[in-house]
Wavefront OBJ file of the C-alpha trace (Angstrom):
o trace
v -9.141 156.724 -191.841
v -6.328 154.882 -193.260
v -3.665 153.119 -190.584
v -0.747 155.446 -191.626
v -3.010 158.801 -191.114
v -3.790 157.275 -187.816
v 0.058 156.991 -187.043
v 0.940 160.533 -188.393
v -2.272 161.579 -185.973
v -0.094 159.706 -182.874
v 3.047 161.249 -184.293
v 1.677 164.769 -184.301
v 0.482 164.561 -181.066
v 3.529 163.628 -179.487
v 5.562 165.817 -181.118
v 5.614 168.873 -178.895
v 4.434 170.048 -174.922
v 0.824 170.936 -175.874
v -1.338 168.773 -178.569
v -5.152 169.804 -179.589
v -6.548 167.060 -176.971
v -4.998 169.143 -174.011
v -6.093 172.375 -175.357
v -9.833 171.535 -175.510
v -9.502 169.491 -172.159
v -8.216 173.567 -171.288
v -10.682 175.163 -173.169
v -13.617 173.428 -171.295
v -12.267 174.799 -167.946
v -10.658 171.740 -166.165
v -7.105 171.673 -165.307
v -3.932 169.946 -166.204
v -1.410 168.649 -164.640
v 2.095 167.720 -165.509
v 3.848 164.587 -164.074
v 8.014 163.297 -164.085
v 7.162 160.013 -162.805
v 4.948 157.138 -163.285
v 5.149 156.541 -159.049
v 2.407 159.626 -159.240
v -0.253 157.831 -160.422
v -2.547 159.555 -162.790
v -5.845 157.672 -161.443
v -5.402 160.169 -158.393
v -4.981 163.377 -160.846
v -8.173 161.921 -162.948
v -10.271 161.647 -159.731
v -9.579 165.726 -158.710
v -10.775 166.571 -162.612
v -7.474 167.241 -163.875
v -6.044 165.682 -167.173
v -2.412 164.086 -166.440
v 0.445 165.411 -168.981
v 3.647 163.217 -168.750
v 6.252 165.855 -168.663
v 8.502 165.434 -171.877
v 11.508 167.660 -173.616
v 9.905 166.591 -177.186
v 9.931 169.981 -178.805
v 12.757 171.588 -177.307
v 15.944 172.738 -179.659
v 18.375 173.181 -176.570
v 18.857 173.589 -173.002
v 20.104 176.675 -172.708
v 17.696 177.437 -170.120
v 18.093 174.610 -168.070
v 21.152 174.978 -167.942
v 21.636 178.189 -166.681
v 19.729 177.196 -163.117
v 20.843 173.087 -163.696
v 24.678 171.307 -163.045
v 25.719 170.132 -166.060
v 25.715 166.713 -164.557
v 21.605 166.786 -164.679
v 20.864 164.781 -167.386
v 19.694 165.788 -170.418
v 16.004 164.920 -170.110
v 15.514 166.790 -167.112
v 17.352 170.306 -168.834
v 14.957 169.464 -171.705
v 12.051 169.452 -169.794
v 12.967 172.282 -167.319
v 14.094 174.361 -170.382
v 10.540 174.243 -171.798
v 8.965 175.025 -168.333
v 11.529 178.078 -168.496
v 10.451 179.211 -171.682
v 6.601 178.962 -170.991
v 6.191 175.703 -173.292
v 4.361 174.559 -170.516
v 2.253 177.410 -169.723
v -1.000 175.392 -170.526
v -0.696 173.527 -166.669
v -2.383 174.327 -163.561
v 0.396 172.373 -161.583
v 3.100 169.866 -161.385
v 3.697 166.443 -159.452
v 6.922 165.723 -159.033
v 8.913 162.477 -157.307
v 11.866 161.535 -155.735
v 12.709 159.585 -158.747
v 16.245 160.672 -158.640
v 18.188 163.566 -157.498
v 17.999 164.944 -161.330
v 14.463 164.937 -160.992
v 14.421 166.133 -157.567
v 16.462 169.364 -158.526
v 13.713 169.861 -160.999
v 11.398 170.060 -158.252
v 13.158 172.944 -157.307
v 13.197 174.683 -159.695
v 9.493 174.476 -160.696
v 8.977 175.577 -157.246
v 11.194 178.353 -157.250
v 11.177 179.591 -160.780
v 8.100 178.967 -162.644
v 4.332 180.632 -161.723
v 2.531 177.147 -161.918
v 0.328 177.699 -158.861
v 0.270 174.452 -157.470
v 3.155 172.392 -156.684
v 3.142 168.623 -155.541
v 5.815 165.978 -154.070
v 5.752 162.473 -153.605
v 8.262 160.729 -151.580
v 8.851 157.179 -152.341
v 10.778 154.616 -150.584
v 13.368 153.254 -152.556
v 12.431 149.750 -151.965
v 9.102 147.413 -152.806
v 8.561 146.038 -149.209
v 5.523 145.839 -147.652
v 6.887 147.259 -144.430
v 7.159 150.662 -146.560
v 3.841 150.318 -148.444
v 1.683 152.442 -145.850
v 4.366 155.731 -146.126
v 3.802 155.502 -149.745
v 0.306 154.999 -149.186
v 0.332 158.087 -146.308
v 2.163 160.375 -149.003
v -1.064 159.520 -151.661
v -3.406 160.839 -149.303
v -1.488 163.891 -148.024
v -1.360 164.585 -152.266
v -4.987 163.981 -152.080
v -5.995 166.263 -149.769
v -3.800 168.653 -151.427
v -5.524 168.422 -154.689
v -8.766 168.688 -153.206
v -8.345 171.743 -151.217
v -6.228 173.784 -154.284
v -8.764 172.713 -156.830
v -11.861 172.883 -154.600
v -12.986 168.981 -155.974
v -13.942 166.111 -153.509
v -12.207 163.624 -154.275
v -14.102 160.729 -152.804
v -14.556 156.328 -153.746
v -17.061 157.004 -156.462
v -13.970 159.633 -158.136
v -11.429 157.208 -157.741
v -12.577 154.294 -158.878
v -14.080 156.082 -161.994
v -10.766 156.953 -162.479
v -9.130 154.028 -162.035
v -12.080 152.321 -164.885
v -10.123 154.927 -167.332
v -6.872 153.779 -166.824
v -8.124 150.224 -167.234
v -9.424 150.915 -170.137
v -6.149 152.538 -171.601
v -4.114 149.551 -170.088
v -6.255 146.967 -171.733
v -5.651 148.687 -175.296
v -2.142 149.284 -174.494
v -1.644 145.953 -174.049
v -3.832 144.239 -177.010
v -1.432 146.862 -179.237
v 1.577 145.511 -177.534
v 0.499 141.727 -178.567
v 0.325 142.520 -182.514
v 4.238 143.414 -181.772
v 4.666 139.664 -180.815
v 3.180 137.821 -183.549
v 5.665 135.975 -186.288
v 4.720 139.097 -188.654
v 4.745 141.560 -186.229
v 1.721 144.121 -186.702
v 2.994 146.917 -185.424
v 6.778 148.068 -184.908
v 8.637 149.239 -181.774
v 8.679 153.393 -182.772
v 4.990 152.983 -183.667
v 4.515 151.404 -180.191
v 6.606 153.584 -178.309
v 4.497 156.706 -180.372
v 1.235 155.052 -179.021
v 2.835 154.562 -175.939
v 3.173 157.965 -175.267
v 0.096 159.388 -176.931
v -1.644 157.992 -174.100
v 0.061 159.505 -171.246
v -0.826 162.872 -173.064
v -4.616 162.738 -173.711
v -7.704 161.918 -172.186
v -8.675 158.838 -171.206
v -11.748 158.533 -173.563
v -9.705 160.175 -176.680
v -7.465 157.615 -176.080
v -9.753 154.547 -176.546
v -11.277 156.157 -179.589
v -7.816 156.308 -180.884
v -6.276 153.061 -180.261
v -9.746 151.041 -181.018
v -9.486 153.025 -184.462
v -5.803 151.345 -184.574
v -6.793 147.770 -183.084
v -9.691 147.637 -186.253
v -7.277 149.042 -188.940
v -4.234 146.709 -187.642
v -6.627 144.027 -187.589
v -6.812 143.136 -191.454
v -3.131 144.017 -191.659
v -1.292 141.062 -192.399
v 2.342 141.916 -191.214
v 5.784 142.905 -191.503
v 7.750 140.138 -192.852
v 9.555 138.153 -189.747
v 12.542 140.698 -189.092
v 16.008 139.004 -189.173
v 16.452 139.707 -185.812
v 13.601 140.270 -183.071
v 14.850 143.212 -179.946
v 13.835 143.886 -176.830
v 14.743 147.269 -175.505
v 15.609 148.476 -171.653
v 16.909 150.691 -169.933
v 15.860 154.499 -168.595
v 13.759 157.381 -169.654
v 12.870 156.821 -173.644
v 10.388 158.772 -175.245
v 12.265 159.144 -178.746
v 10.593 156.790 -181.449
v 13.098 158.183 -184.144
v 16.011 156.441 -181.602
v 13.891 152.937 -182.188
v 13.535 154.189 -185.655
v 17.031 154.191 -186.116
v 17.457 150.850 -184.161
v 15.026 148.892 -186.619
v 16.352 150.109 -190.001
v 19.001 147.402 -189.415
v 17.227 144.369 -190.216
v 15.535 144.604 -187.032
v 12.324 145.114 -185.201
v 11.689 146.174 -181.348
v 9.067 143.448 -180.528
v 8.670 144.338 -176.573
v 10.428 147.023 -174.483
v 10.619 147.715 -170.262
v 11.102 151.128 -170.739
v 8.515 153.820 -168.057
v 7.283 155.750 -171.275
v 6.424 152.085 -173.036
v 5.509 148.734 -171.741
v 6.296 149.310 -168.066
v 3.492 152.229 -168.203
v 1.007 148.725 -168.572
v 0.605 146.896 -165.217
v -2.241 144.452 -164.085
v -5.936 146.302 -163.986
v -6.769 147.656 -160.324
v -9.357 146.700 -158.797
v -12.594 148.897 -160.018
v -15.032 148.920 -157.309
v -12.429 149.170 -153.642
v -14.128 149.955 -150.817
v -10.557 151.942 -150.700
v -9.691 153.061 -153.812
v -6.622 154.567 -153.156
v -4.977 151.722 -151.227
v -6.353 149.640 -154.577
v -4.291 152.254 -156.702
v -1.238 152.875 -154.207
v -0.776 149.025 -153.795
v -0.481 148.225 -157.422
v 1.605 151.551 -158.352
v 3.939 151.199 -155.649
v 4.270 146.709 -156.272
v 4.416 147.527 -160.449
v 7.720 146.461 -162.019
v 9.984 148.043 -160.495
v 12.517 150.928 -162.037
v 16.364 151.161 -161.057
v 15.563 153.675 -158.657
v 14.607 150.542 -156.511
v 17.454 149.801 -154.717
v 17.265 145.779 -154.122
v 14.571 144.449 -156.499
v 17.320 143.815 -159.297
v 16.775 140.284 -158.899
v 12.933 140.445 -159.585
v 13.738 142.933 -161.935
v 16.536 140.240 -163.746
v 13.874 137.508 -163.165
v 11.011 139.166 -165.674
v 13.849 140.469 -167.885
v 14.505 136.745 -169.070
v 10.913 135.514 -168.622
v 9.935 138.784 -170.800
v 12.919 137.931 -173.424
v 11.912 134.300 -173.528
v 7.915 134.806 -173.827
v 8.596 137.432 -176.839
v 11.387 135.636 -178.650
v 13.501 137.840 -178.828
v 17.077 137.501 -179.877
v 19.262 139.761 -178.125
v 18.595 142.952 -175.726
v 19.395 146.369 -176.331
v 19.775 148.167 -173.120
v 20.116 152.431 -173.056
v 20.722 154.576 -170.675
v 21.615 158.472 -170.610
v 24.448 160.184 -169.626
v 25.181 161.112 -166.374
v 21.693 158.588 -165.078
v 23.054 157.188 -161.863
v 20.350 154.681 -161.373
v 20.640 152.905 -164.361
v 24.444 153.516 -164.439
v 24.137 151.185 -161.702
v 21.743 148.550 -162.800
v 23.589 148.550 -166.159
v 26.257 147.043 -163.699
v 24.388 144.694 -162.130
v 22.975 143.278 -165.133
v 26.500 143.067 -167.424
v 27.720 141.090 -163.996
v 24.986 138.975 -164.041
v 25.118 138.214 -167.990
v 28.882 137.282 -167.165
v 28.025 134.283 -165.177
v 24.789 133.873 -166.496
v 24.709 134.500 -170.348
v 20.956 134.005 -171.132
v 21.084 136.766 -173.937
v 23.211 138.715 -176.156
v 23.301 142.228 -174.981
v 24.201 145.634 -176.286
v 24.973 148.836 -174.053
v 24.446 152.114 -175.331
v 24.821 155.287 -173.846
v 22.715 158.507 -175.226
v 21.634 162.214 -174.901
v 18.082 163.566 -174.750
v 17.253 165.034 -178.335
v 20.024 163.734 -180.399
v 19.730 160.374 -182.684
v 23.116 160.030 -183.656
v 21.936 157.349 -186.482
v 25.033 156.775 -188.299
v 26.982 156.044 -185.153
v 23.466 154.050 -183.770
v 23.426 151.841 -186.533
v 26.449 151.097 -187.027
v 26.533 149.412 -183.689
v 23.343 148.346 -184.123
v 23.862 146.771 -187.373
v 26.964 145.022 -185.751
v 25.102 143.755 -183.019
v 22.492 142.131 -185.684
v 25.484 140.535 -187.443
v 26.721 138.907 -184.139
v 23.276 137.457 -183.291
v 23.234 135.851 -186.838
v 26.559 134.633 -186.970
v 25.955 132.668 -183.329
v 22.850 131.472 -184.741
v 24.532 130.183 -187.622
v 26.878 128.491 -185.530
v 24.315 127.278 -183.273
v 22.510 125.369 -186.144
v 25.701 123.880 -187.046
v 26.794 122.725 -183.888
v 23.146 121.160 -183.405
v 23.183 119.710 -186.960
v 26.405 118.068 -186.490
v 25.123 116.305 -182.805
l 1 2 3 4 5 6 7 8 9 10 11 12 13 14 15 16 17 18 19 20 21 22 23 24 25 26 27 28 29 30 31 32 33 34 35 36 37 38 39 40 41 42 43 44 45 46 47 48 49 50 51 52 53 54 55 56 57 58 59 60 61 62 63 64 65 66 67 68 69 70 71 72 73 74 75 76 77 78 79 80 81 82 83 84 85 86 87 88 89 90 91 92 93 94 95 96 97 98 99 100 101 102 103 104 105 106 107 108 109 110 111 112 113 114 115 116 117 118 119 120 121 122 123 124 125 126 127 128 129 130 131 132 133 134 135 136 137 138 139 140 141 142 143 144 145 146 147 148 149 150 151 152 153 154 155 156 157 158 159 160 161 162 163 164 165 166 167 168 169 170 171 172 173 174 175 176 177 178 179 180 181 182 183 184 185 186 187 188 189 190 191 192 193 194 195 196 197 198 199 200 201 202 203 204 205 206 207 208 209 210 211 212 213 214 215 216 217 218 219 220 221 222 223 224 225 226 227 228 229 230 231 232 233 234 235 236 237 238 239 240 241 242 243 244 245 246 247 248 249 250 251 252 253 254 255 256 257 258 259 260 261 262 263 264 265 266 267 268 269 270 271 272 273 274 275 276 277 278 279 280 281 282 283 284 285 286 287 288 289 290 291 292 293 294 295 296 297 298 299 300 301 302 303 304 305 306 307 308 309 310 311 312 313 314 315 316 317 318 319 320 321 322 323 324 325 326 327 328 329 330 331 332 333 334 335 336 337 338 339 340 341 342 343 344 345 346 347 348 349 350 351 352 353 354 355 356 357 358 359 360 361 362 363 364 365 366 367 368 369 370 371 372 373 374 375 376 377 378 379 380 381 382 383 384 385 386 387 388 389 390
């Protein structure tokens, strides 16, 4: 199969709630299970038999319903998603996990509990800080879900399970992350939408589809020789992303996305666990709940500042696009922590953009975008001839 079938295969799949993996994962009789948050780890969901389904508005043409049961000050993601659990786009799941990500998210929760007919519902509580003073609560809250899972779904859920599980999600992190190297290279391989796309394509299939998928990517990127070196090399931030027509937009401009930190991309890919624990869970809690951190951790900004310029530095890139949506308190804030930081520290050029769920507005996106470009050439420019002239 040629590489762009095998991209419009990853685009297809992506494209709405329900994709022909989960249906025959259904069909066989085992259940699925739709998650918000990547702090519910979907080694644990494996483990009780179910298939994990990141939860997602891609699909949805308003949120009408959302709205009616949602403040308008939810953002848009979250009245996405909740509008296609409304309207039964989501009718395919045997439960939900949800997280105290934020209080958007947490209103969700309530609503899935109190308006949908999904017949099991599960909550995670975790702290809002790294420390290992807090690790054993998030730890306790794993095994309360645990012995949830296993009682509603009558599975064990026992060491061989879990670290089976956790073997999967290796294996998915290990192709992830040989697909997110090609995006390094001087002739970048693959682009940031297509990465995002492949990104997300495995948080929405099984574990074994997956490999066969991205191993049929890895050989056909293989004798690929490149893109030609972009003018300007981008690495994106920021909060929930899970649009590759917004990086689309963002690398018509004489630019290519050659690493992200976003939860539905390159933050998704963490160290492997440990795939023989005597305690399994404490293997999988302990590098979920120690992963780079999101902006819902209050505190860790200056970890989370640290890798932001060691990842910017290791991947060349130029300058740093950082997005958030409207009305997203959490990175609202960190968006303010890092423009303060950049203000005494300027390691990189940086460009702040605020969006909506469902809605590329590309002339208006690359018009900044392409002004942004121009800015990073013209200092480079400058740059040269400052250095020429020493």
């Amino acid at each position: 199969m040629a590489r762009n079938d095998l991209f419009d295969d990853v685009t297809a799949i992506i494209s709405a709630p329900d994709n022909p993996y989960i249906s025959r994962w259904k069909a066989s009789g085992k259940p699925v299970i739709g998650y918000f948050c990547q702090y519910a780890p979907p080694e644990l969901l494996l483990a009780a038999g179910a298939l994990p389904v990141r939860l997602r508005g891609a699909g949805s043409e308003d949120s009408a319903s959302g709205d009616a049961l949602m403040s308008s000050r939810v953002c848009t993601f979250v009245r996405h998603v909740m509008s296609l659990v409304l309207d039964d786009a989501y009718d395919f799941l045997d439960g939900e996990i949800s997280v105290n990500t934020c209080d958007h998210v947490r209103r969700a929760a309530d609503v899935f509990t109190k308006k949908s007919a999904l017949p099991f519902h599960g909550f995670i509580s975790v702290p809002r800080t790294p420390r290992e003073s807090l690790f054993d609560y998030y730890l306790g809250e794993l095994r309360k879900l645990q012995a949830a899972l296993a009682e509603h779904f009558k599975v064990v859920i026992d060491r061989e399970s879990l670290n089976r599980a956790i073997r999967q999600t290796n294996g998915t992190r290990r192709r992830l992350s040989a697909l997110n190297q090609l995006r390094r290279l001087e002739r970048p391989k693959l682009s940031g939408a297509k990465a995002l796309s492949v990104h997300i394509a495995a948080q929405l299939m099984p574990p074994d589809d997956f490999a066969e998928l991205a191993d049929n990517l890895l050989a056909e990127l293989e004798s690929f020789e490149g893109y030609d070196p972009p003018t300007v090399r981008l690495f994106v931030t920021g909060a929930e992303l899970d649009e590759p027509a917004y990086i689309a937009a963002i690398e018509s401009q004489d630019a290519l996305v050659v690493a992200d930190d976003i939860c539905f991309g390159e933050r998704s890919v963490f160290g492997s666990i440990d795939e023989n624990s005597d305690d399994p869970l404490d293997a999988i809690a302990r590098a979920t709940f120690f992963r780079t951190s999101c902006a819902r951790m209050i505190g860790d900004f200056p970890n989370r500042w640290e890798r932001l310029n060691r990842r910017v530095a290791e991947t060349k890139a130029d300058g740093v696009i950082f997005q958030r949506l409207i009305f997203c308190d959490p990175w609202g804030a960190e968006q303010h922590n890092l423009l303060h930081r950049l203000q005494s520290d300027p390691a990189f050029p940086i460009l702040s953009l605020l969006r909506e769920y469902g809605v590329v507005p590309t002339g208006q996106l690359r018009t900044r975008v392409q002004a942004f470009v121009e800015k990073i050439e013209i200092a480079r420019v400058r740059n040269g001839a400052a250095g020429g002239g020493a």
